[in-house]
LOSERO-741725 format. One record per residue (C-alpha): y, z, x; residue number from 1; residue in three letters. Coordinates in steps of 0.05 Angstrom, whole numbers, plus 32768, in hexadecimal, padded with zeros to 4 digits. Layout:
# residues N
v:w:u:resi:resn
Y:Z:X:NUM:ala .
...
This chain:
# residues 85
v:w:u:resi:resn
7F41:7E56:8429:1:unk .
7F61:7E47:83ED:2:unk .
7F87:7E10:840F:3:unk .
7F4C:7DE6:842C:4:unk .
7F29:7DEA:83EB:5:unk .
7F6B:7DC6:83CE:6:unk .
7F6B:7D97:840C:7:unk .
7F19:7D87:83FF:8:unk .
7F31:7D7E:83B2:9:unk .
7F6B:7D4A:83C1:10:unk .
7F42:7D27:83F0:11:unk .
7F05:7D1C:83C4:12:unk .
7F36:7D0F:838B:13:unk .
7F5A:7CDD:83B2:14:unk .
7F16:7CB9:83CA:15:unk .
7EFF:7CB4:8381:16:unk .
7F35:7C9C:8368:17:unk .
7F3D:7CD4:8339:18:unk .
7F76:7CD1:830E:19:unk .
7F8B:7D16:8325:20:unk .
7F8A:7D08:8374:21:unk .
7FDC:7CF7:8377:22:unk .
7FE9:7D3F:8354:23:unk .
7FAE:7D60:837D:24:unk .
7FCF:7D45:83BD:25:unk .
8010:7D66:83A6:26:unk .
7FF4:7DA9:8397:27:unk .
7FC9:7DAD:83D7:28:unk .
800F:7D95:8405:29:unk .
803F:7DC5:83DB:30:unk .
800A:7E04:83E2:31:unk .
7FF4:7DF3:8424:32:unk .
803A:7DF3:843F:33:unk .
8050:7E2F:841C:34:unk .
801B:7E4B:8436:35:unk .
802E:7E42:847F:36:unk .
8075:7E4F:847D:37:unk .
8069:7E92:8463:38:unk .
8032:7EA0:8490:39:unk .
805E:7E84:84C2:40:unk .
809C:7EB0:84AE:41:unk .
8075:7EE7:84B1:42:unk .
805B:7EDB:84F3:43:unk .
8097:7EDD:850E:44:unk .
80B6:7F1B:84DF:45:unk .
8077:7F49:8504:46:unk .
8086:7F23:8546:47:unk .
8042:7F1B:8550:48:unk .
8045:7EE6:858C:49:unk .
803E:7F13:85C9:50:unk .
7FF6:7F33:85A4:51:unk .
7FDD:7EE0:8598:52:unk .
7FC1:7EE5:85E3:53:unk .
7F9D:7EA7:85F0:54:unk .
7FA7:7E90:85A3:55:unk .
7FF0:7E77:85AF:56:unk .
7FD5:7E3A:85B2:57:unk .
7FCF:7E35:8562:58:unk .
8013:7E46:8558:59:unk .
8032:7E19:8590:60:unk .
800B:7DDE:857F:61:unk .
7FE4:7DDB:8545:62:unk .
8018:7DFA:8514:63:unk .
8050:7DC1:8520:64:unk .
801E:7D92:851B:65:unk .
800C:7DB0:84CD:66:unk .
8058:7DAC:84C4:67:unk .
8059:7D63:84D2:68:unk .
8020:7D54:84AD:69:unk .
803B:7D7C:8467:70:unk .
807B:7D4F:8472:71:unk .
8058:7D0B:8483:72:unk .
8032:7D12:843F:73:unk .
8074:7D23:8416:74:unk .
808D:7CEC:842F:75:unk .
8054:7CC3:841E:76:unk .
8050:7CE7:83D5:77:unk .
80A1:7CD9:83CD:78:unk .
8099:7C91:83E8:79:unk .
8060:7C80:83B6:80:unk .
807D:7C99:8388:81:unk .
80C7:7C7B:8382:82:unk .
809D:7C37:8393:83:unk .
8070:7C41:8353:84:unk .
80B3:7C46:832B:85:unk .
């Protein structure tokens, strides 16, 4: 919860051109991916895929997809920034 309240944050501070939306964005992608490795590494310490049932579709599909995502926007953050210097 925490993390899509920083998500709705950066995204509001980005769209008002708040001068706290670059920082907010890094905050939200450094949490948020925190946040799912450990819950990922823990997922995998319990060995909870043979209780998902029908859910293993959130970890096949939609978790790589959140990976790729936290990367794309370090690379975006990284990129703006060493072009801004």
């Amino acid at each position: 919860m925490v993390i899509t309240v920083l998500a709705w944050l950066a995204l509001i501070a980005l769209r008002a051109g708040w001068r706290f939306a670059i920082p907010a964005v890094w905050l939200f992608n450094l949490v948020g991916l925190g946040d799912l490795l450990l819950n990922l590494g823990h997922g995998v310490r319990l060995q909870v895929a043979s209780q998902l049932g029908a859910a293993w579709f959130g970890p096949a599909f939609i978790v790589p997809g959140m990976l790729v995502i936290h990367v794309l926007v370090f690379v975006f953050l990284v990129r703006s920034k060493a072009g801004a210097v």
